[in-house]
N, CA and C atoms as a LAMMPS dump frame, in Angstrom:
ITEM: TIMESTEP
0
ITEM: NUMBER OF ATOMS
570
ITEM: BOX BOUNDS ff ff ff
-5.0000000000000000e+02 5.0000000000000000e+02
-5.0000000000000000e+02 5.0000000000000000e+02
-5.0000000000000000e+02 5.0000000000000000e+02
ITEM: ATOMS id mol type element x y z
1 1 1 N 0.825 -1.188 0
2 1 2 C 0 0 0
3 1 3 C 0.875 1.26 0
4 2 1 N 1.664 1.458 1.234
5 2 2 C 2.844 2.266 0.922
6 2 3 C 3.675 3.117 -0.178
7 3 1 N 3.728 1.432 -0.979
8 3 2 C 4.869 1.915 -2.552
9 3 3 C 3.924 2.359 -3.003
10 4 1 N 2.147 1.908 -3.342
11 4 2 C 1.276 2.53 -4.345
12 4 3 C 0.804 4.028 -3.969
13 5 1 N 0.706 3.942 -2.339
14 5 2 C 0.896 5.775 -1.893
15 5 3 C 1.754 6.227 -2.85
16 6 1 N 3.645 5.986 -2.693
17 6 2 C 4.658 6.377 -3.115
18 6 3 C 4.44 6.613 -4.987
19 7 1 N 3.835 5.768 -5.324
20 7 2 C 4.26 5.824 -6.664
21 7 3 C 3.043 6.332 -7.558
22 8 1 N 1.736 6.635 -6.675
23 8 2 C 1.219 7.767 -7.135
24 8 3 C 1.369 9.501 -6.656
25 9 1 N 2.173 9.303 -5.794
26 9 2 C 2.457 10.656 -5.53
27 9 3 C 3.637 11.424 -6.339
28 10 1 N 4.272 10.498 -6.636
29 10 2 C 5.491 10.274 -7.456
30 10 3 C 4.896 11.022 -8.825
31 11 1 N 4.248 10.342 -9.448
32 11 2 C 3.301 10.591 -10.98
33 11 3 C 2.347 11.948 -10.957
34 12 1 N 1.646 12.398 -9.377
35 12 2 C 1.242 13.26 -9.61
36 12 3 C 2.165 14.617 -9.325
37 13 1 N 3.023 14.541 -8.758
38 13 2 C 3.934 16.055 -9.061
39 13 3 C 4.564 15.65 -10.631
40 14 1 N 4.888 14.69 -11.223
41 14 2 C 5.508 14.713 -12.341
42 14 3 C 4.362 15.523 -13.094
43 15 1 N 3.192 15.204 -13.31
44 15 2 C 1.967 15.268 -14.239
45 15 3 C 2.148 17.095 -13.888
46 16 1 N 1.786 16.973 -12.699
47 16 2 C 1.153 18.431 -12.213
48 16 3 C 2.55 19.682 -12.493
49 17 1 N 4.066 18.994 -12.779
50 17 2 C 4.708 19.642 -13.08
51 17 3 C 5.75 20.652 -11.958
52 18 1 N 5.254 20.277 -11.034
53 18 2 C 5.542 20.862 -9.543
54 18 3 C 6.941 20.421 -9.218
55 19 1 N 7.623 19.567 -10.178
56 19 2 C 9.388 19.604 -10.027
57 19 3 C 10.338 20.793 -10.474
58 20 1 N 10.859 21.152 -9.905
59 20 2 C 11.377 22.137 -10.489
60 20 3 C 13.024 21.461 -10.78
61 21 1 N 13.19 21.909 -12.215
62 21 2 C 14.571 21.591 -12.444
63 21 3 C 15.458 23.451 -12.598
64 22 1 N 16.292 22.968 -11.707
65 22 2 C 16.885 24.651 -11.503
66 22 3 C 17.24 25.275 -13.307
67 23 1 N 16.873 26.955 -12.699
68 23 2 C 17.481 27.217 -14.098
69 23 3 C 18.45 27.504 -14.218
70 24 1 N 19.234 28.052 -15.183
71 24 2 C 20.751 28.319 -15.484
72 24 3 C 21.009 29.893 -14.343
73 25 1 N 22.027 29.93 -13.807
74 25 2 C 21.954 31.304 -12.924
75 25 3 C 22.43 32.409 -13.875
76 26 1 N 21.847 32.935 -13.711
77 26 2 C 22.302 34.36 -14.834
78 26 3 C 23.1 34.854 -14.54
79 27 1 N 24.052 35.459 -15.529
80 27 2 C 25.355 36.2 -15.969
81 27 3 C 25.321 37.178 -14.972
82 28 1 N 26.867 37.486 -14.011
83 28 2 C 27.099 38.241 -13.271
84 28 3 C 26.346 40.041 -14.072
85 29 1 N 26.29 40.731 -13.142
86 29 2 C 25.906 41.85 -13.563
87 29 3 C 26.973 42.729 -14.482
88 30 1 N 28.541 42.72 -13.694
89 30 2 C 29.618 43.318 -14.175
90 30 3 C 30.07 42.736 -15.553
91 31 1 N 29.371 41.097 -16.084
92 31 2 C 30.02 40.398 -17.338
93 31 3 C 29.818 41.668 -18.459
94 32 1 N 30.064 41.302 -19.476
95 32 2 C 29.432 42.12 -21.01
96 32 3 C 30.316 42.874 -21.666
97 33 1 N 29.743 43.534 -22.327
98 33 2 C 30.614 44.999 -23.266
99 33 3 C 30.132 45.82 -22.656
100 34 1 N 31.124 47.087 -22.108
101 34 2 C 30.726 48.47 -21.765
102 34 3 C 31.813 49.419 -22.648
103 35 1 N 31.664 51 -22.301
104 35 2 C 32.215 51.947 -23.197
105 35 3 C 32.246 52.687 -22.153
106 36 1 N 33.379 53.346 -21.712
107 36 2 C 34.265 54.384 -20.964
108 36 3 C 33.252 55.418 -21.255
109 37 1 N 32.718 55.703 -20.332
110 37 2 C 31.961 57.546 -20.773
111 37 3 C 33.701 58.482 -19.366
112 38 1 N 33.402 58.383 -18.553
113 38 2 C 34.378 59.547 -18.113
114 38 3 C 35.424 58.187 -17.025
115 39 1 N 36.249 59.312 -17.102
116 39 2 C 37.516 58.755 -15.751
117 39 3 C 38.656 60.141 -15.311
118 40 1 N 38.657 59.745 -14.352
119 40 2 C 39.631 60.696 -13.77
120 40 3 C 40.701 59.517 -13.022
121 41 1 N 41.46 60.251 -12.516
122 41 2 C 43.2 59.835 -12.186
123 41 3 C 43.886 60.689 -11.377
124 42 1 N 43.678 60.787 -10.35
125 42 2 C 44.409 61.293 -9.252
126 42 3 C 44.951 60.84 -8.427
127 43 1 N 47.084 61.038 -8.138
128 43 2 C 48.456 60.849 -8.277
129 43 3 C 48.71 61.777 -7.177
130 44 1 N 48.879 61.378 -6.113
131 44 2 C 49.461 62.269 -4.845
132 44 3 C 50.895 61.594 -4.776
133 45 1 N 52.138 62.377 -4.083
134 45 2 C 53.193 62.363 -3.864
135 45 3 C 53.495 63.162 -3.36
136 46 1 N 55.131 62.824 -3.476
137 46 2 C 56.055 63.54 -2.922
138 46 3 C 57.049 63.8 -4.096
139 47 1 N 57.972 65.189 -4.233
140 47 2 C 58.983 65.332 -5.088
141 47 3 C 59.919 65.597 -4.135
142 48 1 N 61.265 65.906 -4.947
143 48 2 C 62.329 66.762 -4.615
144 48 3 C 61.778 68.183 -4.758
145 49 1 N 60.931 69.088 -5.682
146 49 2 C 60.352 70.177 -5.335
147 49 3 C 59.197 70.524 -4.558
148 50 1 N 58.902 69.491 -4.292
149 50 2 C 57.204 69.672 -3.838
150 50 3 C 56.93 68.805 -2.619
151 51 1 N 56.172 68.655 -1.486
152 51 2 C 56.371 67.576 -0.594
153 51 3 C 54.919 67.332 -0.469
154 52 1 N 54.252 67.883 -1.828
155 52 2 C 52.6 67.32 -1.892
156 52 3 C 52.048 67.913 -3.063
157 53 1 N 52.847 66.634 -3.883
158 53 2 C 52.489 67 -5.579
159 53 3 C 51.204 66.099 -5.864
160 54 1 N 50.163 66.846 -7.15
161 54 2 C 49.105 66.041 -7.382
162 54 3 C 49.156 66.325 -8.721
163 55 1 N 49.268 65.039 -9.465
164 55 2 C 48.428 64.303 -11.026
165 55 3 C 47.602 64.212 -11.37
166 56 1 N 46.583 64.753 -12.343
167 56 2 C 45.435 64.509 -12.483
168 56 3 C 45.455 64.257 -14.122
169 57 1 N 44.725 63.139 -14.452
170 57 2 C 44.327 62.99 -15.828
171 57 3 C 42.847 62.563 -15.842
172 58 1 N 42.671 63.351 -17.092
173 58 2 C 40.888 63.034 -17.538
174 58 3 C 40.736 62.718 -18.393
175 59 1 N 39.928 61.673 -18.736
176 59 2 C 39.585 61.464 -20.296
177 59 3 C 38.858 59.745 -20.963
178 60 1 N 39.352 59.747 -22.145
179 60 2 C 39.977 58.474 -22.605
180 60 3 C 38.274 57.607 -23.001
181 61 1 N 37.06 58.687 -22.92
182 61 2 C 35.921 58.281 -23.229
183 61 3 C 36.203 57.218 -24.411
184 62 1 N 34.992 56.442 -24.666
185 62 2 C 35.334 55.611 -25.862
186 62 3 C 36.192 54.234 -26.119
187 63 1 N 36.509 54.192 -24.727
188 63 2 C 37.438 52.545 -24.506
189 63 3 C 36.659 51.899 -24.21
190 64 1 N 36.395 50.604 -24.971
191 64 2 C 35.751 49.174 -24.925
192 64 3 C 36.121 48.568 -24.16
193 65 1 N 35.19 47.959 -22.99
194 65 2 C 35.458 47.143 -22.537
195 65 3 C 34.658 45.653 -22.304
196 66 1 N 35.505 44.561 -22.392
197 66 2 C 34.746 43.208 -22.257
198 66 3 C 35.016 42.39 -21.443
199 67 1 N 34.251 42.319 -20.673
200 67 2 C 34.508 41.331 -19.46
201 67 3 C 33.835 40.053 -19.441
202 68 1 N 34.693 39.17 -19.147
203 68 2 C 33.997 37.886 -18.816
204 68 3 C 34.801 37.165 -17.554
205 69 1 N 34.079 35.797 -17.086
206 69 2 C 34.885 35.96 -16.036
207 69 3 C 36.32 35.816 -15.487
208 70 1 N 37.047 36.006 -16.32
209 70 2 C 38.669 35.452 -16.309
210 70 3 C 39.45 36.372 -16.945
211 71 1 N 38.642 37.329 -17.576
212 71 2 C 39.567 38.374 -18.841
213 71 3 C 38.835 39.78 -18.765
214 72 1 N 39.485 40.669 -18.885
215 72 2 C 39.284 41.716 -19.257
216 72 3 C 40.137 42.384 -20.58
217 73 1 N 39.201 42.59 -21.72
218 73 2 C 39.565 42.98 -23.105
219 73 3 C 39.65 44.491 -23.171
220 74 1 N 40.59 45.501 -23.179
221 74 2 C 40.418 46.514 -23.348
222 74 3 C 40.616 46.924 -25.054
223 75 1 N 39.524 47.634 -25.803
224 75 2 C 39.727 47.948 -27.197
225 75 3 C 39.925 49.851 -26.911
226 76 1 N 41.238 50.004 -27.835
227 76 2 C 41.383 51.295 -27.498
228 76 3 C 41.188 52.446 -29.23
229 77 1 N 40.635 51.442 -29.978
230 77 2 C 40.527 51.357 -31.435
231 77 3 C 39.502 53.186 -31.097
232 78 1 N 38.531 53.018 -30.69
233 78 2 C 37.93 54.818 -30.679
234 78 3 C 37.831 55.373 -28.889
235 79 1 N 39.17 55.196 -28.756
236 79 2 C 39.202 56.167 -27.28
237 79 3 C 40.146 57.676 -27.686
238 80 1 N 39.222 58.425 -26.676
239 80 2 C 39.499 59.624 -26.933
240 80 3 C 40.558 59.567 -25.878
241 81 1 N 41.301 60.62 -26.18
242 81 2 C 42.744 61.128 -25.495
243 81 3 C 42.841 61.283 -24.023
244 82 1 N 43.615 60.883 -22.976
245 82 2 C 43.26 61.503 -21.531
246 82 3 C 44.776 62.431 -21.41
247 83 1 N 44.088 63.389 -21.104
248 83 2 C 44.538 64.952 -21.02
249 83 3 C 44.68 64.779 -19.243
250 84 1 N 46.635 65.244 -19.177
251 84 2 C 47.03 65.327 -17.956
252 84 3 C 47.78 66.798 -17.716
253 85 1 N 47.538 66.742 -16.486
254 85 2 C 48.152 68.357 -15.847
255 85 3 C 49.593 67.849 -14.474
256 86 1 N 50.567 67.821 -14.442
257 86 2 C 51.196 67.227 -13.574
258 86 3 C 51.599 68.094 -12.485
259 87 1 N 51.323 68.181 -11.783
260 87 2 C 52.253 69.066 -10.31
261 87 3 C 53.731 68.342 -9.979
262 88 1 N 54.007 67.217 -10.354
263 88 2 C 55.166 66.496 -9.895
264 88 3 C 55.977 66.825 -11.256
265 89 1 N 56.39 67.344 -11.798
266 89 2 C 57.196 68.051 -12.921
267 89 3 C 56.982 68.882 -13.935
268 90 1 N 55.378 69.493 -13.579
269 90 2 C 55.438 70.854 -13.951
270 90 3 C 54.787 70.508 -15.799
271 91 1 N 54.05 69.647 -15.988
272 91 2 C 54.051 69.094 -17.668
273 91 3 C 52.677 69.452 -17.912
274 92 1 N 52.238 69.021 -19.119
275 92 2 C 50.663 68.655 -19.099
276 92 3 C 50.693 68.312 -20.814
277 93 1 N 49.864 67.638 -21.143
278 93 2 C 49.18 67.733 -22.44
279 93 3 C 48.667 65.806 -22.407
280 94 1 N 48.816 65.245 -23.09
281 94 2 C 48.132 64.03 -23.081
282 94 3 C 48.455 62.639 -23.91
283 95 1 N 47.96 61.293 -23.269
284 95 2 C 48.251 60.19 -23.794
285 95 3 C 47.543 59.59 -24.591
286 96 1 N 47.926 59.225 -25.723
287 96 2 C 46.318 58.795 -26.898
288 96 3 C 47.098 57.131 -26.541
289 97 1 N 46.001 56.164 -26.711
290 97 2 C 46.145 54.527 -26.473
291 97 3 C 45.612 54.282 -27.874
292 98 1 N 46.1 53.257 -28.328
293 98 2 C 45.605 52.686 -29.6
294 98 3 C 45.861 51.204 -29.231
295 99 1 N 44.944 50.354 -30.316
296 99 2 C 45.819 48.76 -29.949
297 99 3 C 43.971 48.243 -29.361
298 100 1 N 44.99 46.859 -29.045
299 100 2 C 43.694 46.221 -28.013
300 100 3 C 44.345 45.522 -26.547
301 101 1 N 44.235 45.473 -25.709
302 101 2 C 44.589 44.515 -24.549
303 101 3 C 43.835 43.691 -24.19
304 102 1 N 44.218 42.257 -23.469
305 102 2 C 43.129 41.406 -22.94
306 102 3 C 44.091 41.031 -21.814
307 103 1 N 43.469 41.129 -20.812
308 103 2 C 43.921 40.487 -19.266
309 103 3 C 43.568 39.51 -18.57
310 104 1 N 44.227 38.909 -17.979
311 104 2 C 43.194 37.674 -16.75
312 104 3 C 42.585 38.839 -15.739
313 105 1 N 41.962 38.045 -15.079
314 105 2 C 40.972 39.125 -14.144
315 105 3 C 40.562 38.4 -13.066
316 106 1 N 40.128 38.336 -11.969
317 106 2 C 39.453 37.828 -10.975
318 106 3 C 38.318 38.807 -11.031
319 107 1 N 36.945 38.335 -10.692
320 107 2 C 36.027 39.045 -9.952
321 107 3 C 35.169 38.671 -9.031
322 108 1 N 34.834 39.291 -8.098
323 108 2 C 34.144 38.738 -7.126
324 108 3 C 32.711 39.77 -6.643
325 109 1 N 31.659 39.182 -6.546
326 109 2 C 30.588 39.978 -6.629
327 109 3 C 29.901 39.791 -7.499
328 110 1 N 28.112 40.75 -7.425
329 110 2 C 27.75 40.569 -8.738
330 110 3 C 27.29 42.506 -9.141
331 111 1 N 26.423 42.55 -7.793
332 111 2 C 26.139 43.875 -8.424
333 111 3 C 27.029 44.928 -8.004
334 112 1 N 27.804 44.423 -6.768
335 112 2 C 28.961 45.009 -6.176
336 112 3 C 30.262 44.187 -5.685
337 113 1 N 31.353 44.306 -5.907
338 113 2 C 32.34 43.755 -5.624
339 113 3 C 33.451 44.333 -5.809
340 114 1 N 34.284 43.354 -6.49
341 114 2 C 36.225 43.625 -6.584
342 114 3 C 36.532 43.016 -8.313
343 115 1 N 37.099 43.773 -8.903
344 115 2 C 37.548 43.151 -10.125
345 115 3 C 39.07 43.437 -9.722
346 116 1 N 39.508 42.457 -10.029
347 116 2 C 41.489 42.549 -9.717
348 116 3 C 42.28 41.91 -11.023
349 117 1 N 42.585 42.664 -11.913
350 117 2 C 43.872 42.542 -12.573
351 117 3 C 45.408 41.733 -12.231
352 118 1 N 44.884 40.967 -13.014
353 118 2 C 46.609 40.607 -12.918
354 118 3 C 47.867 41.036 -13.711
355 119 1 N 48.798 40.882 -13.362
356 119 2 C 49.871 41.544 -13.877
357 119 3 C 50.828 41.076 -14.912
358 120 1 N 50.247 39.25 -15.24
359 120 2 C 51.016 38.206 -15.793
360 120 3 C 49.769 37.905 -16.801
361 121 1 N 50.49 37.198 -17.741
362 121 2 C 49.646 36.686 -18.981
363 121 3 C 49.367 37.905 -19.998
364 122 1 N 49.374 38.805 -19.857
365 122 2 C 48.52 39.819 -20.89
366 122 3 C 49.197 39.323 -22.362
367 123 1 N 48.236 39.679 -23.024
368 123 2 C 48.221 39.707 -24.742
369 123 3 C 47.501 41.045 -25.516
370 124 1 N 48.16 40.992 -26.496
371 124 2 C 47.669 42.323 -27.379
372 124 3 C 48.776 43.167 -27.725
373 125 1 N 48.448 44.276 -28.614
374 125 2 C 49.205 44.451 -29.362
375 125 3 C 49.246 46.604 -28.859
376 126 1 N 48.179 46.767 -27.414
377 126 2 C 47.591 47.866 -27.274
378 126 3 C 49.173 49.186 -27.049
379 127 1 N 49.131 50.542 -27.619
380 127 2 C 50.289 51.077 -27.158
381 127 3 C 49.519 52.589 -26.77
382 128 1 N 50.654 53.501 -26.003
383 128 2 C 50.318 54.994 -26.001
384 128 3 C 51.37 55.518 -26.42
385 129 1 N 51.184 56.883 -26.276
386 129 2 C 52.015 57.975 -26.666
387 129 3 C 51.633 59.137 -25.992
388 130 1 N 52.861 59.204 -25.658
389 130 2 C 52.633 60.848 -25.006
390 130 3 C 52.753 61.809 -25.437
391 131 1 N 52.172 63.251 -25.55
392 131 2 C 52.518 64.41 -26.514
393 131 3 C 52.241 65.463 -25.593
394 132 1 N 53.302 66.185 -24.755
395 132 2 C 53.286 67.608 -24.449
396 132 3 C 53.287 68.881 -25.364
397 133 1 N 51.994 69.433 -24.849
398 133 2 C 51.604 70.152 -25.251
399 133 3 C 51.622 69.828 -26.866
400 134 1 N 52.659 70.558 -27.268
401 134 2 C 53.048 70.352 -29.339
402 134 3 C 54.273 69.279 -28.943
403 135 1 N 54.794 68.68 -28.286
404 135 2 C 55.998 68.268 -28.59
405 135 3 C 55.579 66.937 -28.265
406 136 1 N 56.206 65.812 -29.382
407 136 2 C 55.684 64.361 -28.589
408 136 3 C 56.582 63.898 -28.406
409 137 1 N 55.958 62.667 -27.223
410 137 2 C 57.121 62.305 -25.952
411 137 3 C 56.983 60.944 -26.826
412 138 1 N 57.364 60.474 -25.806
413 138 2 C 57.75 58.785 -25.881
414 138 3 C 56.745 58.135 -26.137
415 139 1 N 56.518 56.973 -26.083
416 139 2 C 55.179 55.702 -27.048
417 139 3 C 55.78 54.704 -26.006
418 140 1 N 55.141 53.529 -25.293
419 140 2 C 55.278 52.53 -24.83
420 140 3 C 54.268 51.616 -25.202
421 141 1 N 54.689 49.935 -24.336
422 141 2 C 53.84 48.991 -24.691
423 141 3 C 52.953 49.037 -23.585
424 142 1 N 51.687 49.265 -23.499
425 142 2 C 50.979 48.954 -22.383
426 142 3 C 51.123 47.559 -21.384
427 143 1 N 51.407 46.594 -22.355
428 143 2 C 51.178 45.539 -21.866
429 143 3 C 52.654 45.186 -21.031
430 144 1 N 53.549 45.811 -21.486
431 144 2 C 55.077 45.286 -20.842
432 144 3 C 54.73 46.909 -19.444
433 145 1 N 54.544 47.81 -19.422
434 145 2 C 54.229 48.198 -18.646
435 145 3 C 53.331 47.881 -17.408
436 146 1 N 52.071 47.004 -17.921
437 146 2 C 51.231 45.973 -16.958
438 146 3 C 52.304 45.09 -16.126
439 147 1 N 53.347 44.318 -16.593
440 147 2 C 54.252 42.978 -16.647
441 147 3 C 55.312 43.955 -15.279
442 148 1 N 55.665 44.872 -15.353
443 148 2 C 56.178 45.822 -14.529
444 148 3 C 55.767 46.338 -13.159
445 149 1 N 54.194 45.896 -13.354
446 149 2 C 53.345 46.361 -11.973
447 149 3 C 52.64 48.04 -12.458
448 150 1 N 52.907 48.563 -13.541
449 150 2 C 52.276 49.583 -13.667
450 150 3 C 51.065 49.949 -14.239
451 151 1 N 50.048 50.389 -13.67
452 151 2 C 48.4 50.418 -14.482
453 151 3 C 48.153 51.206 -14.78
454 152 1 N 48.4 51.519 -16.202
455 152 2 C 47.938 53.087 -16.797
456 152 3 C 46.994 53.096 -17.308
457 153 1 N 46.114 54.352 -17.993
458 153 2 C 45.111 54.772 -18.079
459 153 3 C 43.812 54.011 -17.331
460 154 1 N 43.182 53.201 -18.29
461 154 2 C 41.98 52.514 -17.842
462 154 3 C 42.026 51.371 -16.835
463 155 1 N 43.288 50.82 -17.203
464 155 2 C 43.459 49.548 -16.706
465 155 3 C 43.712 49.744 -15.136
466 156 1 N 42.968 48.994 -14.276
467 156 2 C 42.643 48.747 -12.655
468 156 3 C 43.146 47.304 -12.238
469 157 1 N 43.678 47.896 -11.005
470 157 2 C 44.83 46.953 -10.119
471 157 3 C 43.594 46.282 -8.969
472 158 1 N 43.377 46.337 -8.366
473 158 2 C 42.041 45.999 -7.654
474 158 3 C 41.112 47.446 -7.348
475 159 1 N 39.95 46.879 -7.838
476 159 2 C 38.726 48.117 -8.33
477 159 3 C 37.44 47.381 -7.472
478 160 1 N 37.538 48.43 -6.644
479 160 2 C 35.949 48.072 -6.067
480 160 3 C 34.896 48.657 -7.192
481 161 1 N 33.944 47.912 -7.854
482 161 2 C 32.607 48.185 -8.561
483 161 3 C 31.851 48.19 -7.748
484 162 1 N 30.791 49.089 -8.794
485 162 2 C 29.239 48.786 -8.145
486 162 3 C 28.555 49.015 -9.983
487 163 1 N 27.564 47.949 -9.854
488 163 2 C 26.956 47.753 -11.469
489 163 3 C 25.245 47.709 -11.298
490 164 1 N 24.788 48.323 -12.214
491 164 2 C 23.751 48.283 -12.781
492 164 3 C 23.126 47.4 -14.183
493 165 1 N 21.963 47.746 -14.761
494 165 2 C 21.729 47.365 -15.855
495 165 3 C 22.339 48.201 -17.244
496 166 1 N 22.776 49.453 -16.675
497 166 2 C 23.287 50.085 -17.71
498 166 3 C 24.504 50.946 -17.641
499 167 1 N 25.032 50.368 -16.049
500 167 2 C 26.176 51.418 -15.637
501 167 3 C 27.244 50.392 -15.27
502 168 1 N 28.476 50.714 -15.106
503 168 2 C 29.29 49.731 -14.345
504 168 3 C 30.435 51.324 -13.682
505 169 1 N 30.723 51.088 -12.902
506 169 2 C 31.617 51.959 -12.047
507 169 3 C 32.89 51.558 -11.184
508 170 1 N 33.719 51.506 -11.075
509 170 2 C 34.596 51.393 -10.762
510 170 3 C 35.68 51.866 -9.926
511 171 1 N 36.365 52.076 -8.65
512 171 2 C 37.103 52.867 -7.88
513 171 3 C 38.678 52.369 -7.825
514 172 1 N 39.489 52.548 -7.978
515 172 2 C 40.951 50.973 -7.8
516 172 3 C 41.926 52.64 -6.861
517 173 1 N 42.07 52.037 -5.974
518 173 2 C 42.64 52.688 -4.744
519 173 3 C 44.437 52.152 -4.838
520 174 1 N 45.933 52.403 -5.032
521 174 2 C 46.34 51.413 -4.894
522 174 3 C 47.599 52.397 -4.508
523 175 1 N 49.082 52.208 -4.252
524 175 2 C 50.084 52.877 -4.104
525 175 3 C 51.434 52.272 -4.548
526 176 1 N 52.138 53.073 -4.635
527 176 2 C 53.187 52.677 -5.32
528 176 3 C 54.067 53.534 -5.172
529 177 1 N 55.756 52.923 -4.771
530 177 2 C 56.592 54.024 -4.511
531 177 3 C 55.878 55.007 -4.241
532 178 1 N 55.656 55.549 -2.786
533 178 2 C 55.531 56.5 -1.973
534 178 3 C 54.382 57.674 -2.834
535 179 1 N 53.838 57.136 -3.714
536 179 2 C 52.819 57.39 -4.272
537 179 3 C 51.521 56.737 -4.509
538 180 1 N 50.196 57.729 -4.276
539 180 2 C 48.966 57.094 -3.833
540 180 3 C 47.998 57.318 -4.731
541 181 1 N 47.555 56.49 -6.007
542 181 2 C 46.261 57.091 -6.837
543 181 3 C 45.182 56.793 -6.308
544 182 1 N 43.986 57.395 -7.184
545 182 2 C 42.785 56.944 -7.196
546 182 3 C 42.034 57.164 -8.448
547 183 1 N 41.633 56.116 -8.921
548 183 2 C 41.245 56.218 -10.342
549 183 3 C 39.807 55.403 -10.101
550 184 1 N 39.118 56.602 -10.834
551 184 2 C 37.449 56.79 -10.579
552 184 3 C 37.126 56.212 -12.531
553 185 1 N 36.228 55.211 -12.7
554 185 2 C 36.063 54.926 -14.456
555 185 3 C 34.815 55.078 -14.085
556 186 1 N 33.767 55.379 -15.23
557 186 2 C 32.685 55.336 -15.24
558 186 3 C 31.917 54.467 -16.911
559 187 1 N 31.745 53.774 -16.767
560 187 2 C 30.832 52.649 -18.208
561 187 3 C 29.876 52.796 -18.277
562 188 1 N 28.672 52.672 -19.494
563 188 2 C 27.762 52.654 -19.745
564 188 3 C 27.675 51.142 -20.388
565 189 1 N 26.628 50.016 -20.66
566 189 2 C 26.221 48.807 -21.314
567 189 3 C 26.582 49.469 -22.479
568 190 1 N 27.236 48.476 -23.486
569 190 2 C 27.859 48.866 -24.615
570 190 3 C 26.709 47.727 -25.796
């Protein structure tokens, strides 16, 4: 009597549909394509002239970004220029990026968390150039600069986010030689 309890109760959640087979969990919030709308870059120190110099760069709207969970793709194919003013040697004018980068990445969170860059593995072919004022400076590899420990423009060393359906935001707090940034990105869903 038992098993025939059992094995019509069995048949009627099958019938009635009342099993639930889980669904797939949906894509972190931070995954996808986004596009750089603003960023700033602010560089506190110390000089030999100054004993509280500040860096500031703005810019660089127009950088692609693609995240998934292991990589971060930076496309620098239509980013606009980030325009710097330096207090630590007195300079200013700006770095144009061209190229593409792709990084490993950790992230943790969904609508808020940590995205952390690593400093090993990168690929791509992404470069800048610097041009004071009329005069242009030097060109490097972004990516051998990453390999060095250094994170320029867009690219974030550990970045606290917070994400939306159409925003992603970003803070990466970090220091280096006796110097302290803070680099603020702001994305829109691309």
């Amino acid at each position: 009597m038992f098993r025939n309890a059992l094995g019509l109760g069995l048949a009627t959640v099958l019938i009635s549909g009342a099993l639930a087979v889980p669904a797939e969990a949906s894509p972190k919030c931070s995954l996808g394509q986004w596009k750089l709308t603003a960023m700033k870059i602010v560089t506190k120190g110390k000089t030999v002239n100054s004993p509280s110099a500040t860096d500031v760069s703005k810019g660089g709207a127009g950088t692609r970004l693609t995240l998934t969970a292991t990589t971060a793709t930076y496309d620098f194919t239509a980013s606009q220029r980030i325009a710097f003013k330096n207090g630590s040697d007195a300079t200013s004018g700006w770095d144009q990026y061209t190229g593409v980068l792709r990084v490993r990445v950790t992230t943790t969170g969904d609508r808020q968390g940590v995205l952390t860059t690593s400093r090993a593995g990168a690929t791509g072919n992404a470069k800048a150039r610097t041009t004071y004022v009329d005069t242009k400076g030097p060109s490097w590899s972004v990516r051998s600069d990453l390999a060095e420990g250094v994170y320029d423009g867009p690219l974030v060393q550990h970045a606290a986010f917070t994400c939306d359906d159409t925003t992603l935001k970003m803070v990466d707090k970090r220091a280096r030689n006796g110097w302290t940034t803070v680099s603020t990105l702001q994305f829109t869903r691309n």
